[in-house]
Backbone of each chain as ProteinMPNN parsed JSONL, in Angstrom:
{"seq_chain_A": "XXXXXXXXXXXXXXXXXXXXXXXXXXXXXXXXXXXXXXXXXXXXXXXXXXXXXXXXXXXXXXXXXXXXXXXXXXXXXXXXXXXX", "coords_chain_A": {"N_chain_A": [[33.127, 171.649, 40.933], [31.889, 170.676, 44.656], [29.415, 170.403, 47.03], [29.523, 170.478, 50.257], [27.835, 169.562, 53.214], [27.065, 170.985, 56.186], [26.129, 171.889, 59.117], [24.24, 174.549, 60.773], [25.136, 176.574, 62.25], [27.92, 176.651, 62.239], [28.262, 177.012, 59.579], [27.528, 179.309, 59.607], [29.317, 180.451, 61.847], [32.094, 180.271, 59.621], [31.057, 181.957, 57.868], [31.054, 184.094, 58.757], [34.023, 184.281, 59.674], [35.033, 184.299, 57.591], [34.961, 186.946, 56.517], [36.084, 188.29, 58.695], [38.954, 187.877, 57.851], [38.888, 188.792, 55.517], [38.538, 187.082, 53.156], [37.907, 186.085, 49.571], [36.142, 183.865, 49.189], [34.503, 181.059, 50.382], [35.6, 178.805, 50.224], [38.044, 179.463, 49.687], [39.021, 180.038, 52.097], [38.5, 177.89, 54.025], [40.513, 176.376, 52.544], [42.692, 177.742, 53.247], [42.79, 177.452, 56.11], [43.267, 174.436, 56.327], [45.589, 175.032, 55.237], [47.027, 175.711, 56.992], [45.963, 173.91, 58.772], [47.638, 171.959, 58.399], [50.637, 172.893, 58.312], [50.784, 173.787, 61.33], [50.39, 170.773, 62.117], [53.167, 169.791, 61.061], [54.964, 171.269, 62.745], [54.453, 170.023, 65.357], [55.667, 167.78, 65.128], [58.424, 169.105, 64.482], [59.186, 169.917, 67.222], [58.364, 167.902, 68.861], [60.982, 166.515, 67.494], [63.181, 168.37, 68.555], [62.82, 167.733, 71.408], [63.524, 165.299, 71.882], [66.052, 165.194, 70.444], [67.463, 167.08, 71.781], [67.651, 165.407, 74.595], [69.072, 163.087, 73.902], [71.511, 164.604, 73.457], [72.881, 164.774, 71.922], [74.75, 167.234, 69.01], [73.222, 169.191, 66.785], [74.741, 168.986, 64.599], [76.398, 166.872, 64.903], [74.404, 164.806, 64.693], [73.748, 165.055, 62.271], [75.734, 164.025, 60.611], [75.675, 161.567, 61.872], [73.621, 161.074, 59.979], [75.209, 160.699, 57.421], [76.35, 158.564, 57.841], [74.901, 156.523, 58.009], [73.024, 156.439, 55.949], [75.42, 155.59, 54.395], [75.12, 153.294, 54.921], [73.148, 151.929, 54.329], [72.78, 152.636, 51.124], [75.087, 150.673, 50.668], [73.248, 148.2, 51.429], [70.805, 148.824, 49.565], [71.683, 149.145, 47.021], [72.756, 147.132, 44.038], [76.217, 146.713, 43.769], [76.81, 146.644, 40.99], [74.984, 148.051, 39.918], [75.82, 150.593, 40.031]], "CA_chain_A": [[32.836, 172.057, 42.311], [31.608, 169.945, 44.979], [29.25, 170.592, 47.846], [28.824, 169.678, 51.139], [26.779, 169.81, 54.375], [27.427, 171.48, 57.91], [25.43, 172.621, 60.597], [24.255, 176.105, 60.335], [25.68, 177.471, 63.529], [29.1, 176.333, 61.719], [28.452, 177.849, 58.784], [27.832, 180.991, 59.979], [31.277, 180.911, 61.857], [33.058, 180.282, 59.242], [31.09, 183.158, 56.943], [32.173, 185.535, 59.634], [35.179, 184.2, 59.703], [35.386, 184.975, 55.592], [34.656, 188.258, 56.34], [37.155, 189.008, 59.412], [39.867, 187.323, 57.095], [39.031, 189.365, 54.19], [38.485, 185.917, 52.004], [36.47, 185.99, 48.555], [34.863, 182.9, 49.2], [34.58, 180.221, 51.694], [36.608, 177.744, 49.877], [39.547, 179.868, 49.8], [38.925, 180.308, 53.622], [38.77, 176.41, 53.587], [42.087, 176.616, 51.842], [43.917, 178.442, 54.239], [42.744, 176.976, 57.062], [43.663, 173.498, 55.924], [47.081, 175.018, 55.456], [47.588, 176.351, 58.865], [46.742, 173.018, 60.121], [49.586, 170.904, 57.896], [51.604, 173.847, 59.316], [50.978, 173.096, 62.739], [51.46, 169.403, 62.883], [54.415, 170.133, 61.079], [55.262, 172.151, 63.815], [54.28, 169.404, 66.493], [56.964, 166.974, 64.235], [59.644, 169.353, 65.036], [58.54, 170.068, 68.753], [59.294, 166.145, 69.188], [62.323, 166.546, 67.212], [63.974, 168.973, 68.994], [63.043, 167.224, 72.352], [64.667, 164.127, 71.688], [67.744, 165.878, 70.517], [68.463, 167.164, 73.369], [67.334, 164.377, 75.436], [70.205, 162.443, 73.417], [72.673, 165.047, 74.596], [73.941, 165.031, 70.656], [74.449, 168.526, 68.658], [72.854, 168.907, 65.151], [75.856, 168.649, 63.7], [76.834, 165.002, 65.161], [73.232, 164.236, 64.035], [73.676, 164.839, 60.533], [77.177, 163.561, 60.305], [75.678, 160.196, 62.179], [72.386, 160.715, 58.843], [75.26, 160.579, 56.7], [76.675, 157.162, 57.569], [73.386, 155.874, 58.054], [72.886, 156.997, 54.424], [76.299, 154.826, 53.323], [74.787, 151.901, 55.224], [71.313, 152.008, 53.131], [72.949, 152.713, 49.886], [75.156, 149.654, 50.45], [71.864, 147.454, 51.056], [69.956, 148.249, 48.439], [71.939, 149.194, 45.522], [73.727, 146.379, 43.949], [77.462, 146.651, 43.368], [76.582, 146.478, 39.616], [74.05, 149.248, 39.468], [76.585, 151.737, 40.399]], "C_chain_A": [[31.972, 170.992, 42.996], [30.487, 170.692, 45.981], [29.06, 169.932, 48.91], [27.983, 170.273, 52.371], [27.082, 170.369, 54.996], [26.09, 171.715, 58.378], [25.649, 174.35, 60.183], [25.081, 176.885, 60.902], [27.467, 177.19, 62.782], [29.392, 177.032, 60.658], [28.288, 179.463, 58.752], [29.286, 181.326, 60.688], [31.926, 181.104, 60.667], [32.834, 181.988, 57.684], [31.901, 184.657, 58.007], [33.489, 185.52, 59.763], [35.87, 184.816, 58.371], [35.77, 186.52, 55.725], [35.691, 189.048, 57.417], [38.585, 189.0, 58.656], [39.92, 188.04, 55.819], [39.134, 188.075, 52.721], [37.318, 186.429, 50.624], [35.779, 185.092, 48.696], [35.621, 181.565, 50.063], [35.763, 178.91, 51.357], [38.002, 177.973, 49.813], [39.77, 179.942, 51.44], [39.663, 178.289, 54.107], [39.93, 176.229, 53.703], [42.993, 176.411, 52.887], [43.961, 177.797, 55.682], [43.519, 175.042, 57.503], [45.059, 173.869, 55.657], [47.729, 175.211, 56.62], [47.258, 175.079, 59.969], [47.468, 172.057, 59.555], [50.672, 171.748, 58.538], [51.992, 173.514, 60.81], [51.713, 171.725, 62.981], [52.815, 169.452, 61.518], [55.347, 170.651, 62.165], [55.339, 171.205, 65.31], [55.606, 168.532, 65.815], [58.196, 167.819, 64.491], [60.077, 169.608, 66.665], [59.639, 168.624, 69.246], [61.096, 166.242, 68.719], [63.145, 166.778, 68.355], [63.966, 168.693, 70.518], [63.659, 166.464, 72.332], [65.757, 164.4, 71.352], [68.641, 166.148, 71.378], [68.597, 166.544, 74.284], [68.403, 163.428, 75.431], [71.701, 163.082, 73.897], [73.756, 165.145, 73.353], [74.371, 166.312, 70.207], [74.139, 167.92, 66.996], [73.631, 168.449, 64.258], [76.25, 167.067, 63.759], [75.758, 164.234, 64.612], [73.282, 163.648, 62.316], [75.06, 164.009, 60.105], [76.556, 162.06, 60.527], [74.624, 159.783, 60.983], [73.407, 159.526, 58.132], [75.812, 159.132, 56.653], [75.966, 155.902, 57.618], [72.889, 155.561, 56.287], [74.115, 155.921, 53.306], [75.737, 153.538, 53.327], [73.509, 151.387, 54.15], [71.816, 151.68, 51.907], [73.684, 151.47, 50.12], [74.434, 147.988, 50.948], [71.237, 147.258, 50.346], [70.329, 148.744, 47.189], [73.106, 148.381, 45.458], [74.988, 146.911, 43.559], [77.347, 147.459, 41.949], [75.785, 147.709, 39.378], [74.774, 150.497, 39.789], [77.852, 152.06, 40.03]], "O_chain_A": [[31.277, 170.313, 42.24], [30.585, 171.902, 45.777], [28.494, 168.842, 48.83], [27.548, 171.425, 52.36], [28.067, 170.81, 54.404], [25.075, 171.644, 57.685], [26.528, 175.04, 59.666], [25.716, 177.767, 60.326], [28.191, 178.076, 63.237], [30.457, 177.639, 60.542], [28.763, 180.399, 58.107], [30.131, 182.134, 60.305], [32.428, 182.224, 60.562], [33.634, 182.64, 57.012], [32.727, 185.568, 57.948], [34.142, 186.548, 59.945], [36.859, 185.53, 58.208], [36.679, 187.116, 55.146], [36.099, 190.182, 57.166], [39.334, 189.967, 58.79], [40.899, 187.926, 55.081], [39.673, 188.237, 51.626], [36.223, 186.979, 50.749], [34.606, 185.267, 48.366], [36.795, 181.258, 50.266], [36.517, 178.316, 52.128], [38.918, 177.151, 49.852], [40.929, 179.873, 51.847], [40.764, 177.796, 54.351], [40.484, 175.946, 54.766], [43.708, 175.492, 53.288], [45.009, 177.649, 56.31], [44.041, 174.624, 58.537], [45.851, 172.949, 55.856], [48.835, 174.854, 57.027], [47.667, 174.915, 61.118], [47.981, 171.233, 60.313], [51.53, 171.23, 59.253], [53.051, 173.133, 61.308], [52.77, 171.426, 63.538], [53.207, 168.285, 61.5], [56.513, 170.265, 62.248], [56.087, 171.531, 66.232], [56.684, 168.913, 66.27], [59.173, 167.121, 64.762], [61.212, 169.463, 67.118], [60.778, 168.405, 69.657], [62.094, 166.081, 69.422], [63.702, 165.916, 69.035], [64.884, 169.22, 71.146], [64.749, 166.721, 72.844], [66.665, 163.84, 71.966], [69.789, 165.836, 71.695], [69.535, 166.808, 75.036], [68.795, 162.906, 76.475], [72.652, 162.513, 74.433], [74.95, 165.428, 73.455], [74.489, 166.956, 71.249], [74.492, 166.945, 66.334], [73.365, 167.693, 63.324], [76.359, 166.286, 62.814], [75.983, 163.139, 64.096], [73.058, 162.659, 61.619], [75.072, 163.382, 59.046], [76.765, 161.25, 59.624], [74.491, 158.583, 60.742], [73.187, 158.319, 58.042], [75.774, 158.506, 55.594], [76.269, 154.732, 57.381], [72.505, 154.525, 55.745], [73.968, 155.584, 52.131], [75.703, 152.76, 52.374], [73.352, 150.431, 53.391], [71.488, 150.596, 51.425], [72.891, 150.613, 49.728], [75.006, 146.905, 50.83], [70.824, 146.137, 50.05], [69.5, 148.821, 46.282], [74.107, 148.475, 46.168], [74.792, 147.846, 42.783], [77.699, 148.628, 41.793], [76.151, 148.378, 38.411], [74.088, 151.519, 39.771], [78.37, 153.098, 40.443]]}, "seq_chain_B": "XXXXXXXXXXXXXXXXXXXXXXXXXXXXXXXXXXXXXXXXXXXXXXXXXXXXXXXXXXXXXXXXXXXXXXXXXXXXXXXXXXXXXXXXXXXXXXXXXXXXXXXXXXXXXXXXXXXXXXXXXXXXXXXXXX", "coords_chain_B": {"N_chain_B": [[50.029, 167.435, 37.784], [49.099, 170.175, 37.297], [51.145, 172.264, 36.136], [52.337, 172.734, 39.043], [55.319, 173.93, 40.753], [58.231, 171.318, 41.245], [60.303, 169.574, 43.089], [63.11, 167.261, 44.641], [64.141, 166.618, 47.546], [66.159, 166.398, 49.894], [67.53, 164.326, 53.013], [69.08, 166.037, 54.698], [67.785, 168.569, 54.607], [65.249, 168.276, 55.301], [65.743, 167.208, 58.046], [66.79, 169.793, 58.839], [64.593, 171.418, 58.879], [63.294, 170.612, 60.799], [64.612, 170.93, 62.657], [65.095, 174.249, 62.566], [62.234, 175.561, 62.624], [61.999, 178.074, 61.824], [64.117, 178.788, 59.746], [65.552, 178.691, 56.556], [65.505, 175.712, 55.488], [62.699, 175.396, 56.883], [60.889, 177.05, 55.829], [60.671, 176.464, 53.076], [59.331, 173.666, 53.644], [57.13, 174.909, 54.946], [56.293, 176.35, 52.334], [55.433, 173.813, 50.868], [53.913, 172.887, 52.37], [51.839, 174.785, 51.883], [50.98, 174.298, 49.716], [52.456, 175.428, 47.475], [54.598, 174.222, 46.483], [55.72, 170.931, 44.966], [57.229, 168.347, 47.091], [59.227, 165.862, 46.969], [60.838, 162.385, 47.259], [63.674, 159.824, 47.509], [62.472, 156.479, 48.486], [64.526, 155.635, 50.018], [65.414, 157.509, 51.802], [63.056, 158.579, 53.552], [63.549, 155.894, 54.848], [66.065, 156.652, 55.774], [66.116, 158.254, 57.405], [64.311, 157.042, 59.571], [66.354, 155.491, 60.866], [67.701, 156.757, 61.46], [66.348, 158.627, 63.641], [65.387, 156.185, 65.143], [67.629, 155.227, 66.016], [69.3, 157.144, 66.891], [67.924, 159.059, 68.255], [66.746, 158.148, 69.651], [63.562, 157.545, 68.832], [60.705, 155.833, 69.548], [58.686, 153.286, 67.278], [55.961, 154.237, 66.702], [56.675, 157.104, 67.123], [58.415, 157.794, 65.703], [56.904, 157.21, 62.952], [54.459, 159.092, 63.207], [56.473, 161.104, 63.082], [57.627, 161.09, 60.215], [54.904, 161.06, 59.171], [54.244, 163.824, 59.369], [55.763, 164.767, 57.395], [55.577, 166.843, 54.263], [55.943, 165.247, 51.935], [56.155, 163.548, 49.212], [57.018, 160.421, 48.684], [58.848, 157.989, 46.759], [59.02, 155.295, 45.211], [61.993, 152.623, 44.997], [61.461, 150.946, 42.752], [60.413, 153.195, 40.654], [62.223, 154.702, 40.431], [64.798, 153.029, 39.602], [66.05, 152.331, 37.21], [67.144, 154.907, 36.949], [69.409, 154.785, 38.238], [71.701, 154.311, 36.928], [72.368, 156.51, 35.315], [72.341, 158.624, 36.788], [75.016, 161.368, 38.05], [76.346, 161.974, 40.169], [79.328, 161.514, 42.363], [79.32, 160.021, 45.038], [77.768, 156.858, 46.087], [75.486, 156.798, 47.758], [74.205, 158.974, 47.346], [72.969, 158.602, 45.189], [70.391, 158.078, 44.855], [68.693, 159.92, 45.085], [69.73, 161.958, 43.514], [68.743, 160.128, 41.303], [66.304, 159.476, 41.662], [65.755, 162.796, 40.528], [66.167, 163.183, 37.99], [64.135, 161.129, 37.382], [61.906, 162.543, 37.5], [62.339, 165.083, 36.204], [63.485, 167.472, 37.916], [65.047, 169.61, 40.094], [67.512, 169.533, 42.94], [66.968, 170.029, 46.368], [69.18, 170.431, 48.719], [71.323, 170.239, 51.14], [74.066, 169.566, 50.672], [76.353, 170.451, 48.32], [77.191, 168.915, 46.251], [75.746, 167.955, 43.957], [74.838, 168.235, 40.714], [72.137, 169.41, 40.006], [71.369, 171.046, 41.719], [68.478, 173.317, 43.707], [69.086, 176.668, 43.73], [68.327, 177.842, 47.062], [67.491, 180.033, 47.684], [66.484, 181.507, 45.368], [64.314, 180.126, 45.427], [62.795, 180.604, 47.214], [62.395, 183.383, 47.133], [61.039, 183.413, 44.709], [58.688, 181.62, 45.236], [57.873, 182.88, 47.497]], "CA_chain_B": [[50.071, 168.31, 38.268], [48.883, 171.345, 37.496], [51.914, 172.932, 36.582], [53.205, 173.247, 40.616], [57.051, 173.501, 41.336], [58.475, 169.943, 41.93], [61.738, 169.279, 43.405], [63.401, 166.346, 45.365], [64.177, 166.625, 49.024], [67.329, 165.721, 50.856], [67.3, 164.123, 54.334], [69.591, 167.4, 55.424], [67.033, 169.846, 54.39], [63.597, 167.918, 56.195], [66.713, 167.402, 59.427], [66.944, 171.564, 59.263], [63.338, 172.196, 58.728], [62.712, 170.212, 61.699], [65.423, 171.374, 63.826], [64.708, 175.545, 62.852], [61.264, 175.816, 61.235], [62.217, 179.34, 60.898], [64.781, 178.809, 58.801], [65.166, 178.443, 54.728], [64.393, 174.49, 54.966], [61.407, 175.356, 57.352], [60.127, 177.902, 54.781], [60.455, 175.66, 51.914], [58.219, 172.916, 53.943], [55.771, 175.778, 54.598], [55.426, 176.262, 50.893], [55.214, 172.673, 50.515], [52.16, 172.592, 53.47], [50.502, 175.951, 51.437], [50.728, 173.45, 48.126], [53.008, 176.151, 46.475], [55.484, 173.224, 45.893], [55.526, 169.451, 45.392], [58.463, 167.671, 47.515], [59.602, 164.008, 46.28], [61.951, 162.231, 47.864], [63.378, 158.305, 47.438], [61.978, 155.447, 49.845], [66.271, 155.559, 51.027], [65.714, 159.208, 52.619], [62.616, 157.974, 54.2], [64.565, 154.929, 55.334], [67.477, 157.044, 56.338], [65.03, 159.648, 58.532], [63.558, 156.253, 60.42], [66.83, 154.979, 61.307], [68.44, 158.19, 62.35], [65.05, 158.917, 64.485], [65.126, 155.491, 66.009], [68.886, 154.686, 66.503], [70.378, 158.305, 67.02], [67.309, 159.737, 68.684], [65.293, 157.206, 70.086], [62.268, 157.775, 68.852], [59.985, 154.691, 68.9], [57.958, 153.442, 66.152], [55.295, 155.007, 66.828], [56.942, 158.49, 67.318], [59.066, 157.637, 64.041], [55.757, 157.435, 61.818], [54.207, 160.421, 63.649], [57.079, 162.236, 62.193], [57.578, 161.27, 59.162], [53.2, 161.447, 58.212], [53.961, 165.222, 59.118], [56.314, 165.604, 56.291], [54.811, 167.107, 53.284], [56.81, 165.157, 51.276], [55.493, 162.483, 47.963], [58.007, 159.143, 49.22], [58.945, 158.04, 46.013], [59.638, 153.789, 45.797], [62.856, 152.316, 44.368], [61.368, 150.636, 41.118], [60.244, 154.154, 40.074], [63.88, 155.469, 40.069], [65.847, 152.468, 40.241], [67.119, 152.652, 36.108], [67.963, 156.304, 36.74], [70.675, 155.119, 39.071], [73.172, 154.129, 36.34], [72.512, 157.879, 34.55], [73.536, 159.534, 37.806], [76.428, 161.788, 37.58], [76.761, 162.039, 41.64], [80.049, 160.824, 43.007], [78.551, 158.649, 46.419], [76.78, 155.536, 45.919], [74.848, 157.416, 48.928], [73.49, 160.376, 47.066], [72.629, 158.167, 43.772], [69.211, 157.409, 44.459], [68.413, 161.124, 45.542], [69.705, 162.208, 41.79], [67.815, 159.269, 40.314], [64.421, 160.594, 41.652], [65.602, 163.986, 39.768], [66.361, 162.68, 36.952], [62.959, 160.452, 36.887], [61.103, 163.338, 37.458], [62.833, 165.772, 35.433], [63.139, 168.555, 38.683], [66.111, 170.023, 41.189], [67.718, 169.001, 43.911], [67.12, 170.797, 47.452], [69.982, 169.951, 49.568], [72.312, 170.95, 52.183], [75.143, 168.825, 50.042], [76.481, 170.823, 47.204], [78.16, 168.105, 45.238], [74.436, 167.392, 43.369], [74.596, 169.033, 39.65], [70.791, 169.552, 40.071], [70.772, 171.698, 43.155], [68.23, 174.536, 43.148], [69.039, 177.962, 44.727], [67.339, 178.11, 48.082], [67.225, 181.641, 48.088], [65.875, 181.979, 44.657], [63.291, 179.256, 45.137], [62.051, 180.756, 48.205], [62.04, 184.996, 46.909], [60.044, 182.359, 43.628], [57.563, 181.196, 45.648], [57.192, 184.437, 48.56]], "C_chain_B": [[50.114, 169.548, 38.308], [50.154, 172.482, 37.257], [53.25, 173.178, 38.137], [54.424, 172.982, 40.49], [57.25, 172.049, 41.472], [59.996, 170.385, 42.502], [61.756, 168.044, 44.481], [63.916, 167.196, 46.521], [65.45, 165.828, 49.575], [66.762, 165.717, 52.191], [68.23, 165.29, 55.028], [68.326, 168.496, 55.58], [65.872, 169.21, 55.496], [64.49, 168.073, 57.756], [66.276, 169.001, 59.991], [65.719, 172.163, 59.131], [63.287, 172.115, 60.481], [63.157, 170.768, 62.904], [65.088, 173.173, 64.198], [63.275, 175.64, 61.766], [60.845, 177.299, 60.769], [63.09, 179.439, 59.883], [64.473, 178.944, 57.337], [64.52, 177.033, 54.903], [63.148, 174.566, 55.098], [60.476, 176.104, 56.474], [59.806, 177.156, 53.571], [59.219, 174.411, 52.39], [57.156, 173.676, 54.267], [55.066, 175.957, 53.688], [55.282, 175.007, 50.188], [53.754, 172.555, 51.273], [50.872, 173.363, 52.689], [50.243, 175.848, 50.073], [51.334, 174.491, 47.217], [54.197, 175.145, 45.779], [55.307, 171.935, 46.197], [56.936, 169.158, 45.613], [58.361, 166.399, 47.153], [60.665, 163.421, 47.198], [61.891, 160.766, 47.677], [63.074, 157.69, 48.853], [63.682, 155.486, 50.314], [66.007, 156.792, 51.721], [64.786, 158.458, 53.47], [63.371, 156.739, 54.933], [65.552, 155.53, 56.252], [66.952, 157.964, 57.798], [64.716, 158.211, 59.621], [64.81, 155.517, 61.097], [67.752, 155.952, 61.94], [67.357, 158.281, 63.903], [65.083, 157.818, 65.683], [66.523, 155.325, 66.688], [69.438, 155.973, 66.798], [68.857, 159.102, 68.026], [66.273, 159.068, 69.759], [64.185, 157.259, 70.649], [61.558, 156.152, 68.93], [59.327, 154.608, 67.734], [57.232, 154.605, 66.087], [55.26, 157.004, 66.915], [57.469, 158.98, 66.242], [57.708, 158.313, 63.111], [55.347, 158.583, 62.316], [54.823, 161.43, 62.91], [57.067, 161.838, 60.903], [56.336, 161.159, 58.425], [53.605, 163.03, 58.485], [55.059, 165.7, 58.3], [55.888, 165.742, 54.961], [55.845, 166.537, 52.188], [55.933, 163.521, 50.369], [56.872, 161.421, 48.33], [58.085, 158.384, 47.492], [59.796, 156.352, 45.758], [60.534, 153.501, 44.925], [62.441, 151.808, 42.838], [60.815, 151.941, 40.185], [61.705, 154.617, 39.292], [65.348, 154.293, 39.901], [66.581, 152.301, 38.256], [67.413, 153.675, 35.893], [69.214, 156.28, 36.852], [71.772, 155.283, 37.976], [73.587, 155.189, 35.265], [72.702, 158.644, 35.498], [74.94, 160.213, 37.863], [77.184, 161.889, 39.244], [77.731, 160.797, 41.887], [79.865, 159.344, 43.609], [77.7, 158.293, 46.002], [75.681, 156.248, 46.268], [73.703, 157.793, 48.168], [72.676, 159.972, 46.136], [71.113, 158.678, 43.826], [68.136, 159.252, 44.81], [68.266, 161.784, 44.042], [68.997, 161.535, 40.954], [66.277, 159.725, 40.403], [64.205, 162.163, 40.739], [65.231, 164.025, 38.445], [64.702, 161.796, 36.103], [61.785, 161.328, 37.024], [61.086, 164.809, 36.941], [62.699, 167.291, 36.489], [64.594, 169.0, 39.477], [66.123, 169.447, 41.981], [67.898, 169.92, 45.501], [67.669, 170.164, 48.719], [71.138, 170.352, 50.013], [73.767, 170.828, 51.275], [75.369, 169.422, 48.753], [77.306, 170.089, 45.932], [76.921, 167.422, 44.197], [74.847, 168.755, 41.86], [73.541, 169.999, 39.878], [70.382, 170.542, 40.957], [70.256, 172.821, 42.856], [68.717, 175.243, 44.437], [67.905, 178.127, 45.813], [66.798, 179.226, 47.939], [66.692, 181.945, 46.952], [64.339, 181.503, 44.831], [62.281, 179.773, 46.349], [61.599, 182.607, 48.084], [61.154, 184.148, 45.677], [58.521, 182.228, 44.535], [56.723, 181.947, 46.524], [56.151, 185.116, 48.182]], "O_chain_B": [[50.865, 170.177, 39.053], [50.233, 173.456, 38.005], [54.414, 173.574, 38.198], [54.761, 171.856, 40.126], [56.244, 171.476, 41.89], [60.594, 171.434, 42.268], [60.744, 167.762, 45.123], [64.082, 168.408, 46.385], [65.496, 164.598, 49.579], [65.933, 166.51, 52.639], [67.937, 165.389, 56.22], [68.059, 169.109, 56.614], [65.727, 169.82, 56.555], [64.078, 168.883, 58.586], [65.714, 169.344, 61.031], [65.654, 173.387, 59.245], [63.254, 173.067, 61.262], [62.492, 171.043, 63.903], [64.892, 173.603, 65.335], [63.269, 175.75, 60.54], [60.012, 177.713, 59.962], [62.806, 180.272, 59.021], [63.357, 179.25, 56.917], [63.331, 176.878, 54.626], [62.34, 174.185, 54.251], [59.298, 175.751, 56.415], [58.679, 177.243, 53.083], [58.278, 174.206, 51.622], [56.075, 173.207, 53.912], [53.837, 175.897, 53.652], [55.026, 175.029, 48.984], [52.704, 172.182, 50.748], [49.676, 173.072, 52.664], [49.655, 176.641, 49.338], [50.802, 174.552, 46.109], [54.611, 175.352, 44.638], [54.879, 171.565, 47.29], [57.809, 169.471, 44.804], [57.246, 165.889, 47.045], [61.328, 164.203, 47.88], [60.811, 160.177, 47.631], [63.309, 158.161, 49.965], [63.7, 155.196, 51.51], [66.943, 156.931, 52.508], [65.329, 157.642, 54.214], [63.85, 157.187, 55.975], [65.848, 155.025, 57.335], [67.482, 158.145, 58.894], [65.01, 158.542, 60.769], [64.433, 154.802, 62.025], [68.454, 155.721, 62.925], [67.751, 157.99, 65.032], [64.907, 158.134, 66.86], [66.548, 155.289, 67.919], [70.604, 155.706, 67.087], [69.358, 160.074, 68.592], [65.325, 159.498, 70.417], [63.731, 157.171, 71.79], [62.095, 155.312, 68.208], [59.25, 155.619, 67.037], [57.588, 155.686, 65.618], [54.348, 157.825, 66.821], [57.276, 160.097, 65.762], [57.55, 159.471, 62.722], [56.006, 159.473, 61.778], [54.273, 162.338, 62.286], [56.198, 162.47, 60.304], [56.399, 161.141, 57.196], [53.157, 163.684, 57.543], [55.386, 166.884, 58.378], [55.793, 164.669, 54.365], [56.55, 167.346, 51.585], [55.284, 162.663, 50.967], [57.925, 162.019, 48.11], [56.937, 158.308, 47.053], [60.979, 156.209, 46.066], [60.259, 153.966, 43.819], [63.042, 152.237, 41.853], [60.774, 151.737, 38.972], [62.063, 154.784, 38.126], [66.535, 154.592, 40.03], [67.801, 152.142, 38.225], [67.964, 153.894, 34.814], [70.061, 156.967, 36.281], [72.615, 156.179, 38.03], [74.572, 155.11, 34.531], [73.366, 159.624, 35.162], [75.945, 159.518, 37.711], [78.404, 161.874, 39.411], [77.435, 159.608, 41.772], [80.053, 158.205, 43.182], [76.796, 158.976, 45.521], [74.831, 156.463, 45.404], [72.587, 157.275, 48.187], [71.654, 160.634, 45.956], [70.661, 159.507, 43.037], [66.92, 159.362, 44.65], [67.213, 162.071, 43.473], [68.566, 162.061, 39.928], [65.445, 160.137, 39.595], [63.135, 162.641, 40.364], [64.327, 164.641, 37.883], [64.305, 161.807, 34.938], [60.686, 160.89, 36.682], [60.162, 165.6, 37.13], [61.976, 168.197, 36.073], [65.408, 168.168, 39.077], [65.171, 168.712, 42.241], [68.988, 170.451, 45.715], [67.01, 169.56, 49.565], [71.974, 170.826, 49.244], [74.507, 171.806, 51.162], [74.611, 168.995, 47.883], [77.861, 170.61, 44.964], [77.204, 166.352, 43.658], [75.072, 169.944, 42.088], [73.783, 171.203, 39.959], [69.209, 170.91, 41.02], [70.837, 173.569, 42.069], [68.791, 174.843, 45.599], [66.762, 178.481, 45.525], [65.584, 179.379, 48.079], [66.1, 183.003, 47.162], [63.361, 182.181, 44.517], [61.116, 179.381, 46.406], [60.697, 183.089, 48.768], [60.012, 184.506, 45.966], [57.473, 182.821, 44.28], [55.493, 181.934, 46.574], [55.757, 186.067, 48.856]]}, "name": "protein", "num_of_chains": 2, "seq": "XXXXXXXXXXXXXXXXXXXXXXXXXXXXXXXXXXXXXXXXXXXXXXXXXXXXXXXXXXXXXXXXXXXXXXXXXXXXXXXXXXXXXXXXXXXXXXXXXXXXXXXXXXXXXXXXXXXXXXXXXXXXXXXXXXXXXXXXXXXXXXXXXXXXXXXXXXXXXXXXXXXXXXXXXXXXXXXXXXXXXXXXXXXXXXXXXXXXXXXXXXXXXXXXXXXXXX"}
């Protein structure tokens, strides 16, 4: 286990926060919170996505179809002849 | 690692997270964000995501990397996997290096493309991890 510092006024949020959340302990609070924000910008990463998609004027489907020849082009770049 | 799930990552599945992140892919990168599973994937998917993004979508750099730092995904570099390739049982050249990461990491394959031996059950892996 590690500890670290805060500001009091911080740490009292986040004990109340423990306690609206029903957490056993602050590090699981921690936890969760730290998951909900990889979640998010996950969430901002498809945001963009799905603007530019349509911005392109493609459908998902033409997308993935255009991955997959993208995908032949790659594989015949970097795998030799011989290794395959 | 602790035990955790592994599996490799197709560029279909991160595509369909991104596109419905309600969906099954988007659920599976959820339990990748809430560390219930580790995703892998070779430096060619990465590769393949940055040239789709820029040339089919045009994203700029800058909008490129953006996306692909928010995929919870371990990038996985060719000299890791690159004497798997010629124990690959996958058809397409394409797919090789996708199976070779499986293979070098002894895990499943989660992908839209059912021509992978390796492929795990979405639907189990996701009532697994619920």
């Amino acid at each position: 286990m590690k500890t670290i510092s805060i500001p009091e006024d911080l740490h009292r949020e986040l004990v109340n926060l423990k306690l609206e959340l029903g957490d056993k302990n602050t590090a699981g609070l921690i936890k969760k919170l730290y998951f909900e924000y990889r979640k998010k910008r996950f969430l901002e990463a498809s945001v963009l996505f799905k603007k530019k998609l349509k911005e392109s004027g493609k459908s998902f489907g033409q997308l993935l179809a255009k991955s997959r020849i993208i995908r032949e082009e790659i594989a015949d770049e970097w795998l030799e002849k011989g290794s395959c | 690692m602790n035990g955790l799930k592994r599996a490799v990552v197709d560029t279909n599945v991160l595509f369909m997270a991104a596109y419905n992140p309600e969906g099954k892919a988007g659920k599976i990168i959820n339990f990748a964000n809430e560390g219930k599973i580790s995703l892998f994937a070779p430096d060619s998917v990465k590769e393949e995501l940055l040239r789709v993004l820029q040339r089919e979508l045009n994203f700029s750099e800058d909008e490129s990397s953006f996306f692909i730092s928010r995929l919870p995904v371990n990038w996985v570099e060719k000299q890791v996997y690159l004497d798997f390739i010629e124990k690959t049982k996958v058809k397409h050249k394409a797919d090789k290096p996708v199976e070779a990461v499986s293979l070098a990491l002894g895990c499943g394959i989660l992908s839209a493309d059912n021509h992978f031996a390796k492929r795990i059950d979405v639907n189990k892996l996701i009532e697994e991890l619920s």
